[in-house]
C-alpha positions in Angstrom: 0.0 0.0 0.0 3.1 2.2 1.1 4.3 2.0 -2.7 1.4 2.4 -4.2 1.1 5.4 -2.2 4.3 6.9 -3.1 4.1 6.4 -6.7 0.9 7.9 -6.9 2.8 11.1 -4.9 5.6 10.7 -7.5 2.9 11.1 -10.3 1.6 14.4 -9.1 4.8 16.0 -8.3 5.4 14.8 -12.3 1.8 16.4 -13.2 2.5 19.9 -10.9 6.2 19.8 -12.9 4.6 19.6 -16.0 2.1 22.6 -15.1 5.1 24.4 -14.4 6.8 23.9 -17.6 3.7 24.8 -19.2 3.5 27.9 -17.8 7.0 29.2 -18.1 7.4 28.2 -21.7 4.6 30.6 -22.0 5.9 33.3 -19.9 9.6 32.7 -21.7 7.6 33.4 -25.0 6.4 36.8 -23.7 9.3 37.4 -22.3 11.5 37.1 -25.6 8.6 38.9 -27.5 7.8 36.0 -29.8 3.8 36.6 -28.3 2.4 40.0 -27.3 -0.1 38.9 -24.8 -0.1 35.5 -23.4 -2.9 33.5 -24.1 -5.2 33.0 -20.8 -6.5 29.9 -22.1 -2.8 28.6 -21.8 -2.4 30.3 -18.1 -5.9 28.9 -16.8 -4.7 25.5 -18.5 -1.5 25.7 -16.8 -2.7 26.9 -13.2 -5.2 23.7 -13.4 -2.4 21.1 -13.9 -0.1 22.8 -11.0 -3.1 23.2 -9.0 -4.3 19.5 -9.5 -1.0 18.4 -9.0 -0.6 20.4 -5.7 -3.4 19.0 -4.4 -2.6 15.3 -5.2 0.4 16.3 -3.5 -1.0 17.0 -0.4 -3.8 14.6 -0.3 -0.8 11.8 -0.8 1.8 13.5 1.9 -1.0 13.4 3.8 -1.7 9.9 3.9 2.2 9.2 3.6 2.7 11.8 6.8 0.1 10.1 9.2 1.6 6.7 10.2 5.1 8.6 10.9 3.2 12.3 12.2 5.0 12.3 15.6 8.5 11.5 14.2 8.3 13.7 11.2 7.1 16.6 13.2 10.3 16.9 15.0 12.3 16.6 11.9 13.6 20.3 10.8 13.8 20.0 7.4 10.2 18.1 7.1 9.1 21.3 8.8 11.0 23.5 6.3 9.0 21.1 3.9 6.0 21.5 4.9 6.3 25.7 5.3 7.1 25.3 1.3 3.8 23.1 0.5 2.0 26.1 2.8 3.7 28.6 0.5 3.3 27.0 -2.9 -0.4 26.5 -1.5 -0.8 29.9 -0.8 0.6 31.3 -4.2 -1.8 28.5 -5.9 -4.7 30.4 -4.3 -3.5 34.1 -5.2 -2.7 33.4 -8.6 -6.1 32.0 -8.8 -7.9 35.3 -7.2 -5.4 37.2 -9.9 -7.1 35.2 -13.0 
């Protein structure tokens, strides 16, 4: 169950990834001038697959984080993880207000 967990984490950390690619190669395009206005059909597109894959995320850490919770939450950098999910999490949901 443990592995099947963890691959299925693996898989939305590849999906978010993705997103991210998505959206930069569109902000590099802007960027260099090849497009005047990026497309928001690309951005909402974009935001969807990082947002999809951020919640996977969690939803998987989650389950992954439970058996182990009083060990991991003495762990420093699991804690300096964990303030960076809060913080992607948190730009997910402003960049969404934005759009």
């Amino acid at each position: 169950m443990d592995y099947l967990l963890l691959i299925a984490h693996l898989v939305f950390l590849a999906l978010a990834v993705v997103g991210i690619f998505l959206a930069d190669r569109s902000g590099f395009a802007w960027m260099r001038g090849k497009v005047e206005v990026v497309s928001s059909k690309d951005l909402f597109n974009a935001h969807w697959i990082v947002t999809s894959g951020l919640l996977g995320l969690v939803y998987t850490g989650l389950l992954l984080f439970w058996p182990m919770h009083a060990y991991l939450l003495t762990q420093p950098w699991f804690l300096l993880k964990l303030a960076l999910v809060v913080a992607l999490l948190i730009n997910a949901l402003v960049i969404e207000w934005l759009m």
